[in-house]
N, C-alpha and C positions, 0 to 999 in steps of 0.2 A: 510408499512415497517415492516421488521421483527424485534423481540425483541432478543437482543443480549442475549449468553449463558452467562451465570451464573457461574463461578466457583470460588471456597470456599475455599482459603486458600492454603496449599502449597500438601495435601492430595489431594484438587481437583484439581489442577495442574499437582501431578504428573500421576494422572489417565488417564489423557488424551495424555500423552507421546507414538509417535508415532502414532498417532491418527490426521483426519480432525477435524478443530474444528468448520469450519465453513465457509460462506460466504456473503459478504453483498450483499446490493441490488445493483441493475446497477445505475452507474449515467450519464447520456451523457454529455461528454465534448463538450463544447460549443466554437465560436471564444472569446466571450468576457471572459470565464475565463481563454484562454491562453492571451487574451490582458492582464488583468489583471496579468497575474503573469509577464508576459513581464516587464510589467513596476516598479513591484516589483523588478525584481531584477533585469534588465537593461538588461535579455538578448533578444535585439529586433532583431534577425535571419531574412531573410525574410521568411522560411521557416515555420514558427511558425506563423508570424503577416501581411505577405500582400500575399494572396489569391489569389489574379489575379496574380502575378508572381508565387507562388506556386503551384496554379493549371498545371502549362507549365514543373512545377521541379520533379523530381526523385519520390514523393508522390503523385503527381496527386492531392494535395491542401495540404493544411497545417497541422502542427501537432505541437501535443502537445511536450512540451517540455519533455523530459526524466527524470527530475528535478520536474515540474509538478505534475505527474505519480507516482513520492515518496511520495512526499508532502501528496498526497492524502491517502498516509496507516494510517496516522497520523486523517483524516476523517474515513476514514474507520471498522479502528481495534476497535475501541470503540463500533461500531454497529453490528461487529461480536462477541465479546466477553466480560464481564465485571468481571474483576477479583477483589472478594474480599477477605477480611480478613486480609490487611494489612493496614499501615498506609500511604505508600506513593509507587506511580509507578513512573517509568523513563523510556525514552528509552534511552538505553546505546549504542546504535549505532547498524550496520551491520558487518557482516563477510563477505559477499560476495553482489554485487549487478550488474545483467546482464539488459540491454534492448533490447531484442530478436527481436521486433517487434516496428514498431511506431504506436501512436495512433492518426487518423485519427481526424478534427474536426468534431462533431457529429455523433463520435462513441461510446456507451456505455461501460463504463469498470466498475470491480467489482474486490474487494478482497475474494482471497480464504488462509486461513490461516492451517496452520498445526503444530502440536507442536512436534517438537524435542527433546528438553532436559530440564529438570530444573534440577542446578546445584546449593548446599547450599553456601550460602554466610557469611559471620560473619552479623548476625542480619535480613537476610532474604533470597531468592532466585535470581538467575539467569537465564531466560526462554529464549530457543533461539527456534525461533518461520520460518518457513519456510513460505515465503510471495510469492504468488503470485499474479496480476494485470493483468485478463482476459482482452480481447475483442471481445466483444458479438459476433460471427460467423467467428472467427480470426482464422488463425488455430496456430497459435504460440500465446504465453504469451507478451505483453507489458511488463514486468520486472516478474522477480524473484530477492529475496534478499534471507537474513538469519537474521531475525531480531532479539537484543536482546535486554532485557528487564530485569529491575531489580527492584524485589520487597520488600520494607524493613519492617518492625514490630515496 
């Protein structure tokens, strides 16, 4: 696994505006981690959690939930980037969040991160960060968002 980028404070943050920052490694989505979030949050689709009917449906087997898919930038972002210099992160939410494509069970996906903007804040910044959630030989993205993130001092 690769070691996450490094930046330093609200200087290294804004250096990298406009700029890829990064991507992490593939991880294959498996049946049991969409069973697993099924049953987290109740939504048991047949689409998602029984196989042998999904195999016959519009996917050709099951897929990950689009919710899933999010959940995972929250894994993800940390192993693309590790931002220091301050005393606390947050995600403050999305601006925008598409699912272009479904993720197949036992297809690998990966975040590709790019940084847009940091905006001052009374007491720290604002980073709105442009997420993408490949799949490995897909020709569309599993999701695109507009992530943003808020750094305080």
């Amino acid at each position: 696994m690769a070691e996450p980028r490094v930046v330093e404070g609200v200087a290294g943050l804004e250096a990298l505006v406009g700029q890829h920052v990064g991507e992490s490694d593939w991880m294959e989505i498996t049946q049991e981690r969409v069973q697993d979030f099924a049953d987290a949050t109740g939504d048991h689709q047949w689409i998602h959690v029984d196989p042998e009917r999904a195999a016959a449906g519009p996917f050709g087997g099951p897929i990950a939930h689009g919710y899933l898919t999010l959940s995972l930038v929250s894994y993800f972002l940390p192993r693309v980037w590790r931002v220091e210099g301050f005393g606390m992160g947050v995600n403050y939410g999305l601006e925008r969040l598409r699912f272009p494509s479904p993720v197949p069970v036992g297809a690998r996906v990966r975040l590709c991160a790019d940084l847009a903007e940091v905006a001052p804040l009374e007491g720290g910044v604002q980073v709105t960060v442009d997420l993408t959630v490949e799949v490995e030989g897909g020709a569309k993205p599993a999701l695109v968002a507009r992530g943003l993130f808020r750094y305080s001092f």
